[in-house]
Structure formats: structure tokens, C-alpha cells
C-alpha positions, 0 to 999 in steps of 0.5 A, a space after each residue: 836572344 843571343 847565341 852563346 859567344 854574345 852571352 856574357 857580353 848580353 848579361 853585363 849589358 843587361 846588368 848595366 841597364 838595370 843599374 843605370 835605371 835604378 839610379 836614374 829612374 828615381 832623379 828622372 822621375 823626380 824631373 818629370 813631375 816638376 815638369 809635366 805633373 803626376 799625371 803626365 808622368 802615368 802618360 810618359 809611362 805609358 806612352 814609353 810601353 808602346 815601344 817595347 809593345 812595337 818592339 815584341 811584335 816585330 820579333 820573330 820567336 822562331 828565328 831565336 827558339 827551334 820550333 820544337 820548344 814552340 809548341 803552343 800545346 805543352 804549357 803544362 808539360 814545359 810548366 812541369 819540365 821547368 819545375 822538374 829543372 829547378 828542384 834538381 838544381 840546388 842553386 835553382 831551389 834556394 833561388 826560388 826559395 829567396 824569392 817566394 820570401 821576399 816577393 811583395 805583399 799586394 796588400 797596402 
């Protein structure tokens, strides 16, 4: 969603959002149930998707991606070139690979 010169800058962000949430997700957690119970905190939860749902709404895709890559059509076809992607690029297989391994069970 960013052109190249603002890449590197967009991934650090990302990257520290990412870590910042894995180390105050837990204690803000922790706060909300003492506050507002369980329960509240399943409605804090959902009530904070609204604004990621609003936010994915009043994007334009168009305007980030050409619309040749747009095509409604081609699941199947992009399914199959992103495949195709992955298996050529080695880093791309052992990634995959770790990630098939380490995925969670859905059994409890």
C-alpha cells in the first residue's frame, strides 16, 4: 500500500506494531479483565474490528494495485502463479515449509 521509497520505512512500522502488541497485548489484557470481565473484554474485542472493518471499506484497491492484478476471474490462475512463485524461490519453499510445521492444531 506504499510505493517503494516508503517500503523499508512501512515494514519497520509494521514490525514495531507487531512487537509492541505482543508486549502489551498480554498486560492490557490482563487490565481489561479486572476492569470490565471476561465478557467485556469479547465486546472491547469486537467492538475494536469495527474500525479495521470501516477502515478496509474506504479504501480504494484500485488506486494501490494496476487493474490488471484486479481481476475477479483469475482466483485460480493468481492461486496458481503465486504457487508457481514460491517453489522457484528457495527461501520462499523453506518458509512455506516452516510454516506448514508450526501451524496450530485446531484440536484441543
Amino acid at each position: 500500500m506504499v510505493g517503494p521509497e516508503d517500503l523499508p520505512n512501512a515494514i519497520a512500522l509494521n514490525s514495531s506494531q507487531l512487537q509492541l502488541g505482543r508486549l502489551a497485548g498480554p498486560a492490557l489484557g490482563g487490565v481489561s479483565i479486572a476492569l470490565v470481565g471476561v465478557s467485556g473484554c469479547f465486546f472491547l474485542n469486537s467492538a475494536s474490528f469495527v474500525a479495521v472493518l470501516v477502515t478496509l471499506l474506504l479504501m480504494k484497491p484500485a488506486r494501490f494495485f494496476p487493474a490488471r492484478l484486479l481481476g475477479r476471474g483469475r482466483i485460480l490462475g493468481q492461486l496458481k502463479d503465486g504457487l508457481k512463485y514460491a517453489i522457484s524461490t528457495p527461501n520462499m519453499v523453506f518458509e512455506l515449509i516452516m510454516m506448514s510445521c508450526s501451524a496450530p492444531s485446531a484440536s484441543t
